[in-house]
N, CA, C and O atoms as a printed pandas DataFrame, in Angstrom:
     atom_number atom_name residue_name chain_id  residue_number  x_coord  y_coord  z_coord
0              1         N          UNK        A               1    0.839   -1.169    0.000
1              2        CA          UNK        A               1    0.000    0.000    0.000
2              3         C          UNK        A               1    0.891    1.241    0.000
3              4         O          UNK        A               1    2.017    1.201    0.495
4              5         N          UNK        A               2    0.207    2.730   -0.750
5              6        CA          UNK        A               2    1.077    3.443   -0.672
6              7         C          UNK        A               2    1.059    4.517    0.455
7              8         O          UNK        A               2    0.060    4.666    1.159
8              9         N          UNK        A               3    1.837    5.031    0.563
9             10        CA          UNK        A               3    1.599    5.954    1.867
10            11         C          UNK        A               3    0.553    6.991    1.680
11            12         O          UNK        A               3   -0.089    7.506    2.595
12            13         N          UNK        A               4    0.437    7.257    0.387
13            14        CA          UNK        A               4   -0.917    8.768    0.679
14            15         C          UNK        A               4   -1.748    7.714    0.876
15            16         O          UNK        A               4   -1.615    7.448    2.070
16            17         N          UNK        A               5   -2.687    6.807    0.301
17            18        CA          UNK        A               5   -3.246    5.520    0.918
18            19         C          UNK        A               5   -2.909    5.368    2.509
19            20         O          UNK        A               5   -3.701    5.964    3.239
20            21         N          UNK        A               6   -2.264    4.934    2.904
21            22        CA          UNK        A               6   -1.984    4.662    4.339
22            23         C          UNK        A               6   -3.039    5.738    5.313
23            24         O          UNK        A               6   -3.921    5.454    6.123
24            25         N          UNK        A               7   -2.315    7.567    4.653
25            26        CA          UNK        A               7   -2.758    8.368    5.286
26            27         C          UNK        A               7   -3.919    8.450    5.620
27            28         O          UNK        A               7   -4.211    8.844    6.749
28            29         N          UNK        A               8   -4.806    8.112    4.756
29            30        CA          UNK        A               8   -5.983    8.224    4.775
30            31         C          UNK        A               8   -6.859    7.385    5.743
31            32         O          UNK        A               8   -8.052    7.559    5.991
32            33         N          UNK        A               9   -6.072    6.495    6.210
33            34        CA          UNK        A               9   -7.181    5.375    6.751
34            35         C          UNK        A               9   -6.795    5.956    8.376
35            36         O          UNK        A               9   -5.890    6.778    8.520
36            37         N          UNK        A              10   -7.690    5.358    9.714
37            38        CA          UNK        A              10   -7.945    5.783   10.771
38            39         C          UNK        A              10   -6.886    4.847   11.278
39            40         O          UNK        A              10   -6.242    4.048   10.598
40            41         N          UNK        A              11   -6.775    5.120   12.932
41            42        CA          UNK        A              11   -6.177    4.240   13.499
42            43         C          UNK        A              11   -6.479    3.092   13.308
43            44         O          UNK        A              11   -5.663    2.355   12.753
44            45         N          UNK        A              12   -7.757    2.600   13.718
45            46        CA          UNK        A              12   -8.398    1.182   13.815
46            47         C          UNK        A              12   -8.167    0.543   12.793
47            48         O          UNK        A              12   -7.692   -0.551   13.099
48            49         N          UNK        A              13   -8.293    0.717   11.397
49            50        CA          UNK        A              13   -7.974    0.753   10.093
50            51         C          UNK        A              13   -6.472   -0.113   10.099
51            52         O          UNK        A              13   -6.283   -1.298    9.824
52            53         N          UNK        A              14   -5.430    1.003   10.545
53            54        CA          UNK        A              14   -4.151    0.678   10.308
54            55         C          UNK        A              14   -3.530   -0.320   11.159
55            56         O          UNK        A              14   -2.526   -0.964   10.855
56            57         N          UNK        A              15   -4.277   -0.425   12.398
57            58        CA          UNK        A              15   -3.907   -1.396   13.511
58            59         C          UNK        A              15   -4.346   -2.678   12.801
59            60         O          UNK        A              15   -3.523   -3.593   12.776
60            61         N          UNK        A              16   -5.645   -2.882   12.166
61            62        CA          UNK        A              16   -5.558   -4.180   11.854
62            63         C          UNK        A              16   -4.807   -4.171   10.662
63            64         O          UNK        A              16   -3.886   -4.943   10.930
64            65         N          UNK        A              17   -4.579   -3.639    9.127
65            66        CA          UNK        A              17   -3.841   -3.672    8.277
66            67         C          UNK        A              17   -2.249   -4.488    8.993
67            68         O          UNK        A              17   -1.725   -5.529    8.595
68            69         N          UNK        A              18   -1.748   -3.493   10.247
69            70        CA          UNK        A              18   -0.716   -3.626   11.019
70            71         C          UNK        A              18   -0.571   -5.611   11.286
71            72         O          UNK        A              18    0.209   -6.473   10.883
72            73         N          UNK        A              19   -1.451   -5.598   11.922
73            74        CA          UNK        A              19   -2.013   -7.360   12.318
74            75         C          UNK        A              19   -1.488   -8.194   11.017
75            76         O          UNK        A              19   -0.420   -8.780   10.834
76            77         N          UNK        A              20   -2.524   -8.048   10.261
77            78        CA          UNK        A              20   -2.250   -8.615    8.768
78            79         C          UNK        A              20   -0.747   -8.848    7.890
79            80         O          UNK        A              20   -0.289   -9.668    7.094
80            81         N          UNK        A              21   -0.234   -7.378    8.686
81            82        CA          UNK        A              21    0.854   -7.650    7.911
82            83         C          UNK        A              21    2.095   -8.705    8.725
83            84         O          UNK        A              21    2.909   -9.520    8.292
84            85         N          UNK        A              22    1.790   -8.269    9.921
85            86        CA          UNK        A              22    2.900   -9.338   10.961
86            87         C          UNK        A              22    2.485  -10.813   10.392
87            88         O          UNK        A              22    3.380  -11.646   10.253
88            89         N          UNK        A              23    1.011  -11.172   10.031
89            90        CA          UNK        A              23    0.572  -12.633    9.631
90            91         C          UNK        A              23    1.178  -12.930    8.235
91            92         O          UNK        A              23    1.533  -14.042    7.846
92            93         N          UNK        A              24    1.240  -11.808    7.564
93            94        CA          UNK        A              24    1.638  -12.077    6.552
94            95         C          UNK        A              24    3.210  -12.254    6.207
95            96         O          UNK        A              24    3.637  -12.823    5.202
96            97         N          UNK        A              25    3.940  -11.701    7.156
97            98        CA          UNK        A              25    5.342  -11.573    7.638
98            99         C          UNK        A              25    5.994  -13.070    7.937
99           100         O          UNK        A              25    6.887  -13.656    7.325
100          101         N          UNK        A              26    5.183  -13.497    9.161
101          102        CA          UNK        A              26    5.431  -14.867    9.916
102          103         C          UNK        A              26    5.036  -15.885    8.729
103          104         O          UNK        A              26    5.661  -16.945    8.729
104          105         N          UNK        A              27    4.429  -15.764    8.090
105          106        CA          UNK        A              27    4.319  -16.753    6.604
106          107         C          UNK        A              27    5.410  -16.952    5.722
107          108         O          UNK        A              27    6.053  -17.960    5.427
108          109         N          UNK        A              28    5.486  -15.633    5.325
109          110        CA          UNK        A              28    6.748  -15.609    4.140
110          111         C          UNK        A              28    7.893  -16.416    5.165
111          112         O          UNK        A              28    8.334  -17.482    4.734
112          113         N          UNK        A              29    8.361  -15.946    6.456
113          114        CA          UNK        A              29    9.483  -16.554    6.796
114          115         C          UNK        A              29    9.430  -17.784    7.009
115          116         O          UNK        A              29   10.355  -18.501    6.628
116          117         N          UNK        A              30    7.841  -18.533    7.961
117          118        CA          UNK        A              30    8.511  -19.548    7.456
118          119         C          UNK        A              30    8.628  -20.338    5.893
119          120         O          UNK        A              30    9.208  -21.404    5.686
120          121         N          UNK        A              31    7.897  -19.483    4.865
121          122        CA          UNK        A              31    8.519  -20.089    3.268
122          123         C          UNK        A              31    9.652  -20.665    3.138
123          124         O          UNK        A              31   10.030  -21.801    2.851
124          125         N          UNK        A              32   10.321  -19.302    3.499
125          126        CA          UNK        A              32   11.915  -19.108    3.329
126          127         C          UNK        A              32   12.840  -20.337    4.077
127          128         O          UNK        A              32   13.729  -20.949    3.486
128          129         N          UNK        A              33   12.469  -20.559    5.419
129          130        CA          UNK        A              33   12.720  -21.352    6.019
130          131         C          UNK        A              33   12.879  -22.757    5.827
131          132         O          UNK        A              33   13.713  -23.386    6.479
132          133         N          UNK        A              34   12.168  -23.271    5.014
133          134        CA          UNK        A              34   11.377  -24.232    4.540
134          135         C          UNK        A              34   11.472  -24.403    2.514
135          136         O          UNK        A              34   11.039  -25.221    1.703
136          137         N          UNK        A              35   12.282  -23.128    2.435
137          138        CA          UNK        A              35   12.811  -22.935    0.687
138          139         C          UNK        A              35   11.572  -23.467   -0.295
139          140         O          UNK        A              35   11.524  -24.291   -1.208
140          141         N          UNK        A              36   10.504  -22.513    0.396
141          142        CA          UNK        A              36    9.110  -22.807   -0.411
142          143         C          UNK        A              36    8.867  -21.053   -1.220
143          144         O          UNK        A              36    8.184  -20.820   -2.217
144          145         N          UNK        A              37    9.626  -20.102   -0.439
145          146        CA          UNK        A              37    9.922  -18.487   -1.067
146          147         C          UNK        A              37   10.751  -18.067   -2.060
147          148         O          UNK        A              37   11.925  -17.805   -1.797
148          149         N          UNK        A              38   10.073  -17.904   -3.780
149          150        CA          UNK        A              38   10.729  -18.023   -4.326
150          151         C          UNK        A              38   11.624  -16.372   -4.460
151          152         O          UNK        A              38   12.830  -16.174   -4.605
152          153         N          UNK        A              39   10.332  -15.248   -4.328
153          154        CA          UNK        A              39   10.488  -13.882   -4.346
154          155         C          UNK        A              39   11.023  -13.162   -2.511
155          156         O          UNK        A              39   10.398  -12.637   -1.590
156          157         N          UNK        A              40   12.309  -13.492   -2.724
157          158        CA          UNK        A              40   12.336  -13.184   -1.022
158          159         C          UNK        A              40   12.361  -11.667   -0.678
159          160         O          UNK        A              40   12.474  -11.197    0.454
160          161         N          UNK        A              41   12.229  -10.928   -1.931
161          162        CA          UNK        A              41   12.359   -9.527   -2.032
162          163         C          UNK        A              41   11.124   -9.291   -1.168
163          164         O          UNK        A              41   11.274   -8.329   -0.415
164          165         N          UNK        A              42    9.905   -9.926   -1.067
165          166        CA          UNK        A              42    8.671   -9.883   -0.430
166          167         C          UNK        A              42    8.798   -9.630    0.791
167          168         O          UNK        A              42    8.105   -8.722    1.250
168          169         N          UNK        A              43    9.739  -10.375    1.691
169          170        CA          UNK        A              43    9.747   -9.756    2.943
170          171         C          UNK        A              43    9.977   -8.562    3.471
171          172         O          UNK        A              43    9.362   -7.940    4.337
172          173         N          UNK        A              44   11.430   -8.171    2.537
173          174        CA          UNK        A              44   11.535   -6.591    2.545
174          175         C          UNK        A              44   10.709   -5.613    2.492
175          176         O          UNK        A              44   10.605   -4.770    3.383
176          177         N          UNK        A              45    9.736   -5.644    0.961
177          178        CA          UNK        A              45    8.926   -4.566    0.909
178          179         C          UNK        A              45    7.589   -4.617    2.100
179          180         O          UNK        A              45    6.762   -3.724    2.288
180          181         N          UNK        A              46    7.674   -5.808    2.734
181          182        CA          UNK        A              46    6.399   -6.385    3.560
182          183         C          UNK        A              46    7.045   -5.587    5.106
183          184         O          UNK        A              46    6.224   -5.237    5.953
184          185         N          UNK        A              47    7.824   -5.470    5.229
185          186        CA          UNK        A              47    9.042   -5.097    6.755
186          187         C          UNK        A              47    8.991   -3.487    6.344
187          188         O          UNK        A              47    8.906   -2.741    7.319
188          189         N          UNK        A              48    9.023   -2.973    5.304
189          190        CA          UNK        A              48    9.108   -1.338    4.879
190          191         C          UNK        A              48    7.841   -1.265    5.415
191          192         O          UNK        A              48    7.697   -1.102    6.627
192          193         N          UNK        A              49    6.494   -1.410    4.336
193          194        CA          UNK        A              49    5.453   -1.629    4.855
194          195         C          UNK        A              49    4.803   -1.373    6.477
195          196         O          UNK        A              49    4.088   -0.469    6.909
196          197         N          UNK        A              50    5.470   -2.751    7.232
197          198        CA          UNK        A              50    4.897   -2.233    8.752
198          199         C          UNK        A              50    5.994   -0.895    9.189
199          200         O          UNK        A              50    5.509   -0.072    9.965
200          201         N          UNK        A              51    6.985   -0.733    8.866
201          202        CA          UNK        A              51    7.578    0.485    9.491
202          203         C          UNK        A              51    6.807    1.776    8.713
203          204         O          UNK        A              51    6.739    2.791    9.407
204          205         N          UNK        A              52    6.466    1.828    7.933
205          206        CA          UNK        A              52    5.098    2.988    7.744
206          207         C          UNK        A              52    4.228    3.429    8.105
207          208         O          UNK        A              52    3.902    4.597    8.313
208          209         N          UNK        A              53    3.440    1.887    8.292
209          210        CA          UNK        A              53    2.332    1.949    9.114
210          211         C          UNK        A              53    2.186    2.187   10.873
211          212         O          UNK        A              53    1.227    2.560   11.548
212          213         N          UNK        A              54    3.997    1.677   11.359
213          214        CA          UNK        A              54    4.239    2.356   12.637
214          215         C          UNK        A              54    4.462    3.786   12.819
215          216         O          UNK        A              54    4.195    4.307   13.902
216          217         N          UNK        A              55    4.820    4.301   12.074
217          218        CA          UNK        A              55    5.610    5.576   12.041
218          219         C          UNK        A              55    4.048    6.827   11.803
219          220         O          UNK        A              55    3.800    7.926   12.300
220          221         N          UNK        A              56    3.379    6.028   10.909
221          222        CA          UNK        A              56    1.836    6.833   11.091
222          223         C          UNK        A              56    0.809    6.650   12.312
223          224         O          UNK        A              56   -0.046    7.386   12.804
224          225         N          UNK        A              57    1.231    5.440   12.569
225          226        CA          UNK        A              57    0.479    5.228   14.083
226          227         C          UNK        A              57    0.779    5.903   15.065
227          228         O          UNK        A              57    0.019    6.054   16.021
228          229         N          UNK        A              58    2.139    6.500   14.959
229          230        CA          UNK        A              58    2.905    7.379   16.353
230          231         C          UNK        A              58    2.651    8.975   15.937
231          232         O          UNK        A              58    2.521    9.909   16.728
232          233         N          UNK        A              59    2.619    9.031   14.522
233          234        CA          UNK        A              59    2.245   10.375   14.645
234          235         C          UNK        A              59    0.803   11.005   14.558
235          236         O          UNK        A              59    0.554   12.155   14.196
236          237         N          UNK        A              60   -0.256    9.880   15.024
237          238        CA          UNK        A              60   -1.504   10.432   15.080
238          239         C          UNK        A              60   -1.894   10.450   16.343
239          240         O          UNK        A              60   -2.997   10.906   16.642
């Protein structure tokens, strides 16, 4: 998601987005783990991602 996107949504909004993405986080790794991840670039942009969505959570 992009950040003017991000902006827009409420706390409650971003807290669960937030959720989703840790689930979606703990998946990819264990892929990787398990050499079932073929795009491991995914975790990265997925790890940028929640540091966005933290960084908007602290400044509202």
């Amino acid at each position: 998601m992009k950040k003017k996107e991000l902006k827009t949504k409420s706390k409650d909004e971003l807290r669960k987005i937030l959720k989703e993405d840790y689930e979606s986080l703990h998946k990819l790794r264990f892929d990787l783990a398990f050499s079932r991840l073929k795009d491991t670039n995914s975790i990265k942009k997925l790890k940028r991602e929640i540091a966005r969505i933290k960084t908007l959570l602290n400044q509202k």
